[in-house]
N, CA, C and O atoms as a Tripos MOL2 file, in Angstrom:
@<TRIPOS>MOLECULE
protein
  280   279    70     0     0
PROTEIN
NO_CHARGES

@<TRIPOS>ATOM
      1 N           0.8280   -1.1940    0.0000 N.3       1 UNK1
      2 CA          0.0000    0.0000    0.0000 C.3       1 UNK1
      3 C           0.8670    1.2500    0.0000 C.2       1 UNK1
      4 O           0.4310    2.1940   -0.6600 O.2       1 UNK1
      5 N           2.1590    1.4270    0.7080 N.am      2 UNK2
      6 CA          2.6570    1.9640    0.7410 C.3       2 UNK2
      7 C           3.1890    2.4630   -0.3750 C.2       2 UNK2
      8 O           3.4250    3.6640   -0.5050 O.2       2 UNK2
      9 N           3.4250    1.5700   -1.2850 N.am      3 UNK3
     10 CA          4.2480    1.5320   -2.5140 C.3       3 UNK3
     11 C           3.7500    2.1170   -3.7000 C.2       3 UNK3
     12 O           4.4180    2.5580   -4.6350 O.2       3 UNK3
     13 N           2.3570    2.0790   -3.5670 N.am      4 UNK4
     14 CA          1.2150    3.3130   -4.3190 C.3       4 UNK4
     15 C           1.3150    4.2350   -3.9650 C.2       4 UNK4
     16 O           1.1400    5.1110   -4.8130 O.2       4 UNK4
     17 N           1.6260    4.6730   -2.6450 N.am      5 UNK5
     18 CA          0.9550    6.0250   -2.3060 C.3       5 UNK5
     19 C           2.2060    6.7330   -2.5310 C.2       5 UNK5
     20 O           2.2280    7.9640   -2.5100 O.2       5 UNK5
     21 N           3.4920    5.8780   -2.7940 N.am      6 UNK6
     22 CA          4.6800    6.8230   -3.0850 C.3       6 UNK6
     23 C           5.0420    7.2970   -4.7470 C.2       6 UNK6
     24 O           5.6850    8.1840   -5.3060 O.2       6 UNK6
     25 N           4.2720    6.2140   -5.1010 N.am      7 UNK7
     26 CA          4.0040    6.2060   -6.7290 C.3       7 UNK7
     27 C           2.8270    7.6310   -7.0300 C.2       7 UNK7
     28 O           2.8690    8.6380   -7.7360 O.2       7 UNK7
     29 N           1.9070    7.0800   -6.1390 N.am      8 UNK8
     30 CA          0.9230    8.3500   -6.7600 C.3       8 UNK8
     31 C           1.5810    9.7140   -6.0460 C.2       8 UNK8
     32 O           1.2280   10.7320   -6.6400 O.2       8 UNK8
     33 N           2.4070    9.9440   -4.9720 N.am      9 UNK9
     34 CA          2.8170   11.4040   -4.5890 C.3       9 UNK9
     35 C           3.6670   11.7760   -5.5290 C.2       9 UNK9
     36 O           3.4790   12.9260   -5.9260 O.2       9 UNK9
     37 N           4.9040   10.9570   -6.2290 N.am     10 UNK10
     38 CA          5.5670   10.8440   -7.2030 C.3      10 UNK10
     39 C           4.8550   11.5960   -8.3590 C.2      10 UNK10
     40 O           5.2400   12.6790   -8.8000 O.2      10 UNK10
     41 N           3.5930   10.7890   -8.8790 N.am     11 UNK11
     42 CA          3.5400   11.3230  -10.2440 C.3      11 UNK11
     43 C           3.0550   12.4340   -9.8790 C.2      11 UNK11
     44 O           2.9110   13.3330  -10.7080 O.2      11 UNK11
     45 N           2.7800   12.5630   -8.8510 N.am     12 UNK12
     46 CA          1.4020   14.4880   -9.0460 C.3      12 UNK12
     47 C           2.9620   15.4700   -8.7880 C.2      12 UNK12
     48 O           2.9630   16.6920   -8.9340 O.2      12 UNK12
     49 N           3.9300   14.8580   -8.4800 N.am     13 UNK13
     50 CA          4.7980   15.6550   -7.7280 C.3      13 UNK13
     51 C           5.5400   16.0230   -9.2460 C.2      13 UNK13
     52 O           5.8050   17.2050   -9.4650 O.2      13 UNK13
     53 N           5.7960   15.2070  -10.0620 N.am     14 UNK14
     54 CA          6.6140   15.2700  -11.0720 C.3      14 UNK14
     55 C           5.7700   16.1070  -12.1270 C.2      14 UNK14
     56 O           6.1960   17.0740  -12.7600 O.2      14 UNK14
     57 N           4.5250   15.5740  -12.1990 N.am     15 UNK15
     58 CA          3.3070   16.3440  -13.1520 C.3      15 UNK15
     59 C           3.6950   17.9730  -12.4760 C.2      15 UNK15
     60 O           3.7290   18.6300  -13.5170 O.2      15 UNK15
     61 N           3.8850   18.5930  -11.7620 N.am     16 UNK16
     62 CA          3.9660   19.4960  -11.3310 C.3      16 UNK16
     63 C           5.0560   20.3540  -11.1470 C.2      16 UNK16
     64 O           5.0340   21.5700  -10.9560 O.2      16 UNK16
     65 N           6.1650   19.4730  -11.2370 N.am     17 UNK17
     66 CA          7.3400   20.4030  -11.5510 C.3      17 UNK17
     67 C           7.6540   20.6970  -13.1520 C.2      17 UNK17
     68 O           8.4360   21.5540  -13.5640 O.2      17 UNK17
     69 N           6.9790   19.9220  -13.8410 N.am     18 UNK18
     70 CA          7.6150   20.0340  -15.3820 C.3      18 UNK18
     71 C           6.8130   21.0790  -16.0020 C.2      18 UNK18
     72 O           7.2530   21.6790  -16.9830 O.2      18 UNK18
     73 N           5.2410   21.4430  -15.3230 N.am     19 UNK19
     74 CA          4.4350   22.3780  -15.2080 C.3      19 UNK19
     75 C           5.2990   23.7450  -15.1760 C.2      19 UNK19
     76 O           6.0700   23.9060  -14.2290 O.2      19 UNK19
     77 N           5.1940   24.7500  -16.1950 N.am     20 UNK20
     78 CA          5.3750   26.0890  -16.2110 C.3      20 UNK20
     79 C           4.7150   27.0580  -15.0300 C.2      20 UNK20
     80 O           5.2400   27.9680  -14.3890 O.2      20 UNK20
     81 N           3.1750   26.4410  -14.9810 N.am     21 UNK21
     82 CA          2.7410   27.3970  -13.9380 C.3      21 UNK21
     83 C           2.5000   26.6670  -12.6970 C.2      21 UNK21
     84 O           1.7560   27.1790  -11.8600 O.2      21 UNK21
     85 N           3.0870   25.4300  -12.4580 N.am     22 UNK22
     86 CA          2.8900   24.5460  -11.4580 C.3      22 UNK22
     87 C           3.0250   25.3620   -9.7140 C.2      22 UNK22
     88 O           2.3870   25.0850   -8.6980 O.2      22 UNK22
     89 N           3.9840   26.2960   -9.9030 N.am     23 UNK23
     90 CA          4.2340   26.9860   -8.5610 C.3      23 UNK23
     91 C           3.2420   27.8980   -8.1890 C.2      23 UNK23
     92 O           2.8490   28.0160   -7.0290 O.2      23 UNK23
     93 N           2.7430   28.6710   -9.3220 N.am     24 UNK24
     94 CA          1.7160   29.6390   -9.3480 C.3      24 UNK24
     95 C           0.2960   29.3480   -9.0450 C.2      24 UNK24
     96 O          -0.5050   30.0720   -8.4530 O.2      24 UNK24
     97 N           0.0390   27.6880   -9.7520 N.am     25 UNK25
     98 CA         -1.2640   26.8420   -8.8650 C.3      25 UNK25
     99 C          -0.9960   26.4250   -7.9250 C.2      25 UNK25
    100 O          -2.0740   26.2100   -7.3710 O.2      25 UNK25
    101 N           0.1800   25.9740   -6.9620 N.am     26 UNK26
    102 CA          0.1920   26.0270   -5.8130 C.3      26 UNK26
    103 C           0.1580   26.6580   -5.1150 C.2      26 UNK26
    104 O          -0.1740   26.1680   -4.0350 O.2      26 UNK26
    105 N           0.5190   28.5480   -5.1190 N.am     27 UNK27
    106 CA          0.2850   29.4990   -4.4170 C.3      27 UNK27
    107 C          -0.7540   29.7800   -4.5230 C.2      27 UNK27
    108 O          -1.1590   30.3900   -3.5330 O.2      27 UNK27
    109 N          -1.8390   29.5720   -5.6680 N.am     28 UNK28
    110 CA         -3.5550   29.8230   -5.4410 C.3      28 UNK28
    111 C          -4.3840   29.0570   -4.8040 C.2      28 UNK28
    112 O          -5.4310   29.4670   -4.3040 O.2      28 UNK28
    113 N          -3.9280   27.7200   -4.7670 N.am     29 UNK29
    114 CA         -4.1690   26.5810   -3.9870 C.3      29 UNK29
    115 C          -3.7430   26.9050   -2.5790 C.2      29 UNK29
    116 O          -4.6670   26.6170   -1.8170 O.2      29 UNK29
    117 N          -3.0810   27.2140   -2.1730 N.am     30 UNK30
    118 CA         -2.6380   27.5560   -0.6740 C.3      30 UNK30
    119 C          -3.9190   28.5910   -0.4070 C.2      30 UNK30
    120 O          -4.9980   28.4070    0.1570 O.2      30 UNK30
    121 N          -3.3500   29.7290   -1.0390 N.am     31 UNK31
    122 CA         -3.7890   30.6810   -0.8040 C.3      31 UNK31
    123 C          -5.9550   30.4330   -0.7840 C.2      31 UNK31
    124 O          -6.5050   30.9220    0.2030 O.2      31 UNK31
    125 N          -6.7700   29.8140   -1.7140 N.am     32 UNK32
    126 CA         -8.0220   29.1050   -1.1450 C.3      32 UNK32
    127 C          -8.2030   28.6600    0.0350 C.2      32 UNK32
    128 O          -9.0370   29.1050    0.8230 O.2      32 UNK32
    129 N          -7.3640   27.6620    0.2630 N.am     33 UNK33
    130 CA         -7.4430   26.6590    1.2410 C.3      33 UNK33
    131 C          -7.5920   27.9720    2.5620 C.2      33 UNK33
    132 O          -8.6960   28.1710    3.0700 O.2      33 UNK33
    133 N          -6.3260   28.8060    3.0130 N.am     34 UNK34
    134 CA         -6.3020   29.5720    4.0780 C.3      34 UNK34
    135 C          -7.5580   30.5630    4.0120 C.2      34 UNK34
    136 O          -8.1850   30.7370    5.0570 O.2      34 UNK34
    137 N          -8.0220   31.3220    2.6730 N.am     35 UNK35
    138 CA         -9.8400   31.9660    2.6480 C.3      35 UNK35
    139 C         -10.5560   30.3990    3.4320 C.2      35 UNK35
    140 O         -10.8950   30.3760    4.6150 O.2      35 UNK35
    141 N         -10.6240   29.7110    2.8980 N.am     36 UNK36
    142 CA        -11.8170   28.7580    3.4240 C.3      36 UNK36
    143 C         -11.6220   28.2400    4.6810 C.2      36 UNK36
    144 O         -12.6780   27.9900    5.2620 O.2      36 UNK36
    145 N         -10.3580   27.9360    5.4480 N.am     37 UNK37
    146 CA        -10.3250   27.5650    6.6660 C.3      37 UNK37
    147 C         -10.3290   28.5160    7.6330 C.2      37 UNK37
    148 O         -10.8620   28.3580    8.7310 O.2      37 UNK37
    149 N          -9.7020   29.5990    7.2440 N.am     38 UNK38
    150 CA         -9.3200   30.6250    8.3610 C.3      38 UNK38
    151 C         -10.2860   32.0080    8.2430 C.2      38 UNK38
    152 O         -10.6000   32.6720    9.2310 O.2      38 UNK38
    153 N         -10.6120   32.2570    7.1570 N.am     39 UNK39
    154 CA        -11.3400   33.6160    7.0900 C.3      39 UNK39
    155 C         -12.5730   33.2740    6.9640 C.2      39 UNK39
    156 O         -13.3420   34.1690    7.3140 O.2      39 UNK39
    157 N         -13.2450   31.9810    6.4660 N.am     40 UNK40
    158 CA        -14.4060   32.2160    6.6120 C.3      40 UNK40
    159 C         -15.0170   31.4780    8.3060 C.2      40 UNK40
    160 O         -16.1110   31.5440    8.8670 O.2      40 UNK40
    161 N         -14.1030   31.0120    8.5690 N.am     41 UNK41
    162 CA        -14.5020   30.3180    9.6410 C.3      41 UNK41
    163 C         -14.5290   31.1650   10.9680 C.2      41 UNK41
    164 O         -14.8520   30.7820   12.0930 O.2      41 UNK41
    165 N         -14.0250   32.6650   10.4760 N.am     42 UNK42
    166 CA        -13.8120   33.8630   11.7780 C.3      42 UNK42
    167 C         -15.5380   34.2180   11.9030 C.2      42 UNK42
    168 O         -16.0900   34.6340   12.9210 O.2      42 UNK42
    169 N         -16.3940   33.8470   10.1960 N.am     43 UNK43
    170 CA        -17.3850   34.7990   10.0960 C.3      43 UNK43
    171 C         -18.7090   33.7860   10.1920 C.2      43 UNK43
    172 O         -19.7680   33.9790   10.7890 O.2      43 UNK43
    173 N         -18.2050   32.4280    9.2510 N.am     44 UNK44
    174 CA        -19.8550   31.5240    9.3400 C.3      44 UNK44
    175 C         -19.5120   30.6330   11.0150 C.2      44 UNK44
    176 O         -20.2850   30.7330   11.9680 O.2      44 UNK44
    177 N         -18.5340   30.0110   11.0390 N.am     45 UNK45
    178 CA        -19.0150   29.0430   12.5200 C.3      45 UNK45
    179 C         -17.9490   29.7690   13.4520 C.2      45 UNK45
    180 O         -16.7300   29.5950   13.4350 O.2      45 UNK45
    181 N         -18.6670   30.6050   14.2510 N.am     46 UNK46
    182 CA        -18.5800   31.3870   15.4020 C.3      46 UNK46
    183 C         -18.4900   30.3240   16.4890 C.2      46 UNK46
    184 O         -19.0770   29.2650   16.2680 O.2      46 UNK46
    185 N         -17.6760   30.5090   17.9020 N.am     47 UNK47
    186 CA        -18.2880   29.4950   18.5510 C.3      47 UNK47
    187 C         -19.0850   30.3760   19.7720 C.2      47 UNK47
    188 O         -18.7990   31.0720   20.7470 O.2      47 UNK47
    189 N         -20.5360   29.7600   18.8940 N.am     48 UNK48
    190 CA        -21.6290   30.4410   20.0330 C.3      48 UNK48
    191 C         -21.9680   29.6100   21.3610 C.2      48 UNK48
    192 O         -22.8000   30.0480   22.1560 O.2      48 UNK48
    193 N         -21.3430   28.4780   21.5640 N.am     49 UNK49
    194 CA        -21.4180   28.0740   23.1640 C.3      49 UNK49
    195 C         -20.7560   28.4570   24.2120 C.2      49 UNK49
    196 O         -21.0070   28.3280   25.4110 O.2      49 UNK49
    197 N         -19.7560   29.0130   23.5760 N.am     50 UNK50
    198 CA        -19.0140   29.9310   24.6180 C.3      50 UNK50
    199 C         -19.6290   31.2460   25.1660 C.2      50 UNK50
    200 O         -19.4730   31.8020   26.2530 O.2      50 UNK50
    201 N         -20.2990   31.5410   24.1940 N.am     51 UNK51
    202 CA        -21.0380   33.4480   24.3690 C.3      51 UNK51
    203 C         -21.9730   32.6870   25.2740 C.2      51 UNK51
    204 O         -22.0900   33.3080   26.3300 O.2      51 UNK51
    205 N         -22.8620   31.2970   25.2570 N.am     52 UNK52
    206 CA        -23.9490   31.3320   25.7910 C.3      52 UNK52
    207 C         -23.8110   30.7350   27.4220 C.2      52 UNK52
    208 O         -24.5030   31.0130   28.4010 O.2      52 UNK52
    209 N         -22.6660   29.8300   27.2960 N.am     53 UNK53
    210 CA        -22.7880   28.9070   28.7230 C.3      53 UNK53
    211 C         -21.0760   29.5180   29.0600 C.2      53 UNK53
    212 O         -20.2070   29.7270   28.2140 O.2      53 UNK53
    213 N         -20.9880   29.6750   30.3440 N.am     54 UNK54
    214 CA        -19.9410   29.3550   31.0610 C.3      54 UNK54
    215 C         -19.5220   28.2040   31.8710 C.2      54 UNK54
    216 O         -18.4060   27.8120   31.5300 O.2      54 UNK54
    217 N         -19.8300   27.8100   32.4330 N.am     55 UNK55
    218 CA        -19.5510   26.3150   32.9430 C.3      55 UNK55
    219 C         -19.5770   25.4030   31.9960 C.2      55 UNK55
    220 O         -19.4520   25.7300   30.8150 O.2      55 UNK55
    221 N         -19.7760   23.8790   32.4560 N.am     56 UNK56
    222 CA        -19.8230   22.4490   31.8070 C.3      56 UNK56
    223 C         -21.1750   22.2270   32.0270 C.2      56 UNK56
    224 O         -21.7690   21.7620   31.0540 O.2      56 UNK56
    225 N         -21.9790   22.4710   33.2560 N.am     57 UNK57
    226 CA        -23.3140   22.3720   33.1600 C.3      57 UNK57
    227 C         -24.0560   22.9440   32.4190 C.2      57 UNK57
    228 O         -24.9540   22.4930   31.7070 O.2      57 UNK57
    229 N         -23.6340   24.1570   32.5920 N.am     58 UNK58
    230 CA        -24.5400   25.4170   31.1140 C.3      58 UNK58
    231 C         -24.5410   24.8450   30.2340 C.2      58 UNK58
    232 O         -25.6230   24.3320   29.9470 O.2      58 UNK58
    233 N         -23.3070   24.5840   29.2580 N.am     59 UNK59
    234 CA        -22.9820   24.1510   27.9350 C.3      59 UNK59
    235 C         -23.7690   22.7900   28.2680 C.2      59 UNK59
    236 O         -24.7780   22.7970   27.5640 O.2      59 UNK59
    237 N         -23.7260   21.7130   28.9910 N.am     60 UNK60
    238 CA        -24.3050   20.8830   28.9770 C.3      60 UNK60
    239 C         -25.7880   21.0230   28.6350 C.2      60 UNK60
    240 O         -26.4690   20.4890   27.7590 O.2      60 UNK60
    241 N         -26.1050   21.9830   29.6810 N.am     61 UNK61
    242 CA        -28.0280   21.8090   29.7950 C.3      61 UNK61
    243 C         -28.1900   22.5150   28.4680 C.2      61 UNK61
    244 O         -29.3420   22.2720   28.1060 O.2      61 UNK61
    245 N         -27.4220   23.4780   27.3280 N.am     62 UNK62
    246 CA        -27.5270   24.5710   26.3400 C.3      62 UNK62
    247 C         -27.6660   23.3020   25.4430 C.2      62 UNK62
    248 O         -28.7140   23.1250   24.8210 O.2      62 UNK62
    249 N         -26.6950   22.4680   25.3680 N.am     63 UNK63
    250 CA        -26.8600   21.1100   24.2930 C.3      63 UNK63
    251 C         -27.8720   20.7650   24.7950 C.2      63 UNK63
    252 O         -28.7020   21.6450   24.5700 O.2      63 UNK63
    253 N         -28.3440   19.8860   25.4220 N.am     64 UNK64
    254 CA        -29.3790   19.2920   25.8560 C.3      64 UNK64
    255 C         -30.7270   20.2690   25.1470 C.2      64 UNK64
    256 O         -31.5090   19.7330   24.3620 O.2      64 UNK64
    257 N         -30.8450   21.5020   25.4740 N.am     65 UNK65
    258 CA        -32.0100   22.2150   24.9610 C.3      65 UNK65
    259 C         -32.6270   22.3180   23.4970 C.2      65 UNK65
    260 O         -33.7700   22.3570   23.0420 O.2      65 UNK65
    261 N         -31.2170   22.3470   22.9240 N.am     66 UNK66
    262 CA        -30.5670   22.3250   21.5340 C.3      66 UNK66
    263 C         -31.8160   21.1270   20.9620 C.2      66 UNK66
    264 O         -32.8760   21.1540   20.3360 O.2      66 UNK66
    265 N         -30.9480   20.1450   21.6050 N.am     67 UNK67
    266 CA        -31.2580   18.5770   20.7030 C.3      67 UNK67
    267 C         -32.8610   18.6030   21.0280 C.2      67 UNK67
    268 O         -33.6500   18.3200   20.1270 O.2      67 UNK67
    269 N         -33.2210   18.8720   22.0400 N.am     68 UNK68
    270 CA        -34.6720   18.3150   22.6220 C.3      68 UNK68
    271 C         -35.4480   19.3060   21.6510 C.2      68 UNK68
    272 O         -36.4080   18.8270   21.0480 O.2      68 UNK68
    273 N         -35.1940   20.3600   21.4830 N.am     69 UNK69
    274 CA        -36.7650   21.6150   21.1050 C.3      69 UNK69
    275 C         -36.8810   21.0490   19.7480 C.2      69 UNK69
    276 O         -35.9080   20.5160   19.2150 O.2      69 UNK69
    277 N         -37.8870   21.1300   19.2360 N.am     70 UNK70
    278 CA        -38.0790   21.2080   18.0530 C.3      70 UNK70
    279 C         -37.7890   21.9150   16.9370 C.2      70 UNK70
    280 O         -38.2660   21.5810   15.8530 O.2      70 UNK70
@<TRIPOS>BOND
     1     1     2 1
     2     2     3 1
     3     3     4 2
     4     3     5 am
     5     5     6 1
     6     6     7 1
     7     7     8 2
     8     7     9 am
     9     9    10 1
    10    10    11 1
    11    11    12 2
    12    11    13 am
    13    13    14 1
    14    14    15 1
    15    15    16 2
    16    15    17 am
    17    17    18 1
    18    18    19 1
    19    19    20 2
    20    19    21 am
    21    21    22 1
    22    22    23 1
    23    23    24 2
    24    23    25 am
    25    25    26 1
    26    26    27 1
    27    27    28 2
    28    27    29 am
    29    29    30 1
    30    30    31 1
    31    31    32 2
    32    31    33 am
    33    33    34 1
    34    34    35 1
    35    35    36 2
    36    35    37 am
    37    37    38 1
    38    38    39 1
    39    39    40 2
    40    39    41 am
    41    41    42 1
    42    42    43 1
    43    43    44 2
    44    43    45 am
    45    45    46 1
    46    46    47 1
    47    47    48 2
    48    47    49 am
    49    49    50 1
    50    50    51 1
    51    51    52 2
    52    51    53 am
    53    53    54 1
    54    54    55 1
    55    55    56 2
    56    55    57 am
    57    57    58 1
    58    58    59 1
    59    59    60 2
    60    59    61 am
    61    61    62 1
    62    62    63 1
    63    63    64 2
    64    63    65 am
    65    65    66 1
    66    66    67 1
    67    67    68 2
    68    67    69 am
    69    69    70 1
    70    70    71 1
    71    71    72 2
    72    71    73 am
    73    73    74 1
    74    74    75 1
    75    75    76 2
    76    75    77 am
    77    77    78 1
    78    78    79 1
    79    79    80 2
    80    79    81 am
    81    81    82 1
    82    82    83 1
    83    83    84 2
    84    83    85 am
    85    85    86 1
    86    86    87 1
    87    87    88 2
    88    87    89 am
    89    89    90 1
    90    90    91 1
    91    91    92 2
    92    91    93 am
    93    93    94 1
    94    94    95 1
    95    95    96 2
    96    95    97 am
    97    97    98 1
    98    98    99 1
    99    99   100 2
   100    99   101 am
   101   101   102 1
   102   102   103 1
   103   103   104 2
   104   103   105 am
   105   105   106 1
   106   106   107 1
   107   107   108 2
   108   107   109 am
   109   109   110 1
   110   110   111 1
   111   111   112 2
   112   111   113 am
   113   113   114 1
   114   114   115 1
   115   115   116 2
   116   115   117 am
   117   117   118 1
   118   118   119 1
   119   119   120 2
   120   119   121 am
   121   121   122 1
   122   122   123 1
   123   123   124 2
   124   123   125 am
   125   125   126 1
   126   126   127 1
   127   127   128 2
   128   127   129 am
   129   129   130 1
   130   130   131 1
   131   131   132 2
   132   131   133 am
   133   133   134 1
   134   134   135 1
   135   135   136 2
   136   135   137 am
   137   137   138 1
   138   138   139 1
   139   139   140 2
   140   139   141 am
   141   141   142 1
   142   142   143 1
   143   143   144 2
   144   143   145 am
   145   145   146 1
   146   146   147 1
   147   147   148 2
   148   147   149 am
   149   149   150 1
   150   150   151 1
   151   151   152 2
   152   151   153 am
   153   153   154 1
   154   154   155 1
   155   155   156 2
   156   155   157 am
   157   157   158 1
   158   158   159 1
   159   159   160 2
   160   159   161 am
   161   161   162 1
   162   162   163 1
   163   163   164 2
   164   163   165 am
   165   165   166 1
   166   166   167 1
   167   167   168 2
   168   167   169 am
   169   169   170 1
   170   170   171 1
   171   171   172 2
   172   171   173 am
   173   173   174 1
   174   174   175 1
   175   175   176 2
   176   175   177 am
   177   177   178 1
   178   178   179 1
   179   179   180 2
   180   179   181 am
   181   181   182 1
   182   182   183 1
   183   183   184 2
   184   183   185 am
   185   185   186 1
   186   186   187 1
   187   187   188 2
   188   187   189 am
   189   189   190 1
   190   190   191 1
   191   191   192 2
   192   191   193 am
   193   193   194 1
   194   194   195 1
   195   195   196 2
   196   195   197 am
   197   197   198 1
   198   198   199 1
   199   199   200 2
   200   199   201 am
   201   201   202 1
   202   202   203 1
   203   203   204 2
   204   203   205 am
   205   205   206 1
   206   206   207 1
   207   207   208 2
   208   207   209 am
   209   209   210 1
   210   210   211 1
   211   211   212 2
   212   211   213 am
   213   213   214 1
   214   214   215 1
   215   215   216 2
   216   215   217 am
   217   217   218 1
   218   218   219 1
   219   219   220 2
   220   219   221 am
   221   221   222 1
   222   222   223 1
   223   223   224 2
   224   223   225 am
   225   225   226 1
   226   226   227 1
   227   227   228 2
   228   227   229 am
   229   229   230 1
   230   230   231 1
   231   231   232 2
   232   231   233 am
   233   233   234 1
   234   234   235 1
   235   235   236 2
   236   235   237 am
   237   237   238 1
   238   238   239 1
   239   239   240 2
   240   239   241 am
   241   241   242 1
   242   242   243 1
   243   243   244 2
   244   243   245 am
   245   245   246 1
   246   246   247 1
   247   247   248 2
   248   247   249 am
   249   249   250 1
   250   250   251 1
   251   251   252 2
   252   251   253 am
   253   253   254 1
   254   254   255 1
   255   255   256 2
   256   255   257 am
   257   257   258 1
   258   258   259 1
   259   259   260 2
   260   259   261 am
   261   261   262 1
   262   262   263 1
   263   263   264 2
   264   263   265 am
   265   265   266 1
   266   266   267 1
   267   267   268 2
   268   267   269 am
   269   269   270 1
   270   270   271 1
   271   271   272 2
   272   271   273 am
   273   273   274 1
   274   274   275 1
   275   275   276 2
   276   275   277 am
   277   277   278 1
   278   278   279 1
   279   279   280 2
@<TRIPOS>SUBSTRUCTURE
     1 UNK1         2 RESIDUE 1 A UNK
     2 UNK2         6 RESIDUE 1 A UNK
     3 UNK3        10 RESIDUE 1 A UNK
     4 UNK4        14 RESIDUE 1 A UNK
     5 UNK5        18 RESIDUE 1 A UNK
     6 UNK6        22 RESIDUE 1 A UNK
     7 UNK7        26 RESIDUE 1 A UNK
     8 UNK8        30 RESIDUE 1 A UNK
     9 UNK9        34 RESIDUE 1 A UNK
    10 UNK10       38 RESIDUE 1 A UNK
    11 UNK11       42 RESIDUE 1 A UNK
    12 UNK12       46 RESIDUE 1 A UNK
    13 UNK13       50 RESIDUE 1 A UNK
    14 UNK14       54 RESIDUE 1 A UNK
    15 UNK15       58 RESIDUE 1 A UNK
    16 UNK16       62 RESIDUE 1 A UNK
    17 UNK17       66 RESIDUE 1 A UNK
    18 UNK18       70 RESIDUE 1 A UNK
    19 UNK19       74 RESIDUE 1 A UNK
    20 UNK20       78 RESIDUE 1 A UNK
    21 UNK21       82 RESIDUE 1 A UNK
    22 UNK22       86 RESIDUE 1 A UNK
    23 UNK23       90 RESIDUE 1 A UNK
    24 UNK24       94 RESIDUE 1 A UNK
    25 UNK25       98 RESIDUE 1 A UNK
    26 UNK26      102 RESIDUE 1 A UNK
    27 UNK27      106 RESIDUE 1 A UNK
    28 UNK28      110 RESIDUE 1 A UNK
    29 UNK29      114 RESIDUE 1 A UNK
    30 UNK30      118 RESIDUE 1 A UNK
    31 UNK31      122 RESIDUE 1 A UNK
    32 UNK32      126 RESIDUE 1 A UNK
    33 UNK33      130 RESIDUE 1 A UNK
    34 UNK34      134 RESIDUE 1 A UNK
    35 UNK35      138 RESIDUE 1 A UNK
    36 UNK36      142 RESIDUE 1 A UNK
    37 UNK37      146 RESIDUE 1 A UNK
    38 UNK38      150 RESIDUE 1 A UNK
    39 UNK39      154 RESIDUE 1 A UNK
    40 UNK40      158 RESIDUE 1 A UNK
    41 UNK41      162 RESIDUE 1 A UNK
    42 UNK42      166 RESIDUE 1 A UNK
    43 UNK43      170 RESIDUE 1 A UNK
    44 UNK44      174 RESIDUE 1 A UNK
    45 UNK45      178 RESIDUE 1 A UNK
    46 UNK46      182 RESIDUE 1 A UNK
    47 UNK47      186 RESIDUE 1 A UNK
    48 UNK48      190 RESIDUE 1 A UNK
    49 UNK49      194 RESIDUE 1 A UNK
    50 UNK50      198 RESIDUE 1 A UNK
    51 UNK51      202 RESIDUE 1 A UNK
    52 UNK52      206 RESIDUE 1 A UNK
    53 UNK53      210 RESIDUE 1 A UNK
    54 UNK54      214 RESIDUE 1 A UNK
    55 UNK55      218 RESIDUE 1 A UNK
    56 UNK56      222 RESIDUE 1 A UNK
    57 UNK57      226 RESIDUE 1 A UNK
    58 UNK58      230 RESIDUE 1 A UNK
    59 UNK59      234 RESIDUE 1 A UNK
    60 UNK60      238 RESIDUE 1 A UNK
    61 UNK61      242 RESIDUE 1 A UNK
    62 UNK62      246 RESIDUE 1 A UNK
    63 UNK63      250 RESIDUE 1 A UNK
    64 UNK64      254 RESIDUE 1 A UNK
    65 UNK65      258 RESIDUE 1 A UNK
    66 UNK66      262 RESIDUE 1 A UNK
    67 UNK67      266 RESIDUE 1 A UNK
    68 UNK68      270 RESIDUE 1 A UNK
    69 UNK69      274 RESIDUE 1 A UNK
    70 UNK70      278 RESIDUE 1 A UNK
């Protein structure tokens, strides 16, 4: 298994250096990845259990309310 996965890092690795703009899709590729993990994640998943419960019971009984209401 191993022996594929060095074969397949191989070819994407080689497909990519012989690539003219191979460095330039990897800096846009980086550069996505950090918008989608880091900037949008400041704005869509907030962590609102912290604003709501302070303790382990709060957050507890806050889940609990969560799952039960309709």
């Amino acid at each position: 298994m191993k022996k594929y996965a060095t074969r397949i890092f191989n070819f994407y690795k080689e497909g990519f250096q012989s690539m003219t703009y191979g460095k330039t899709l990897w800096i846009i590729i980086l550069i996505k990845l950090f918008i989608m993990f880091a900037i949008l994640k400041l704005f869509f998943f907030q962590d609102d259990l912290s604003n709501r419960a302070q303790t382990e019971q709060e957050k507890s009984d806050y889940v609990l309310e969560q799952l039960i209401s309709p």
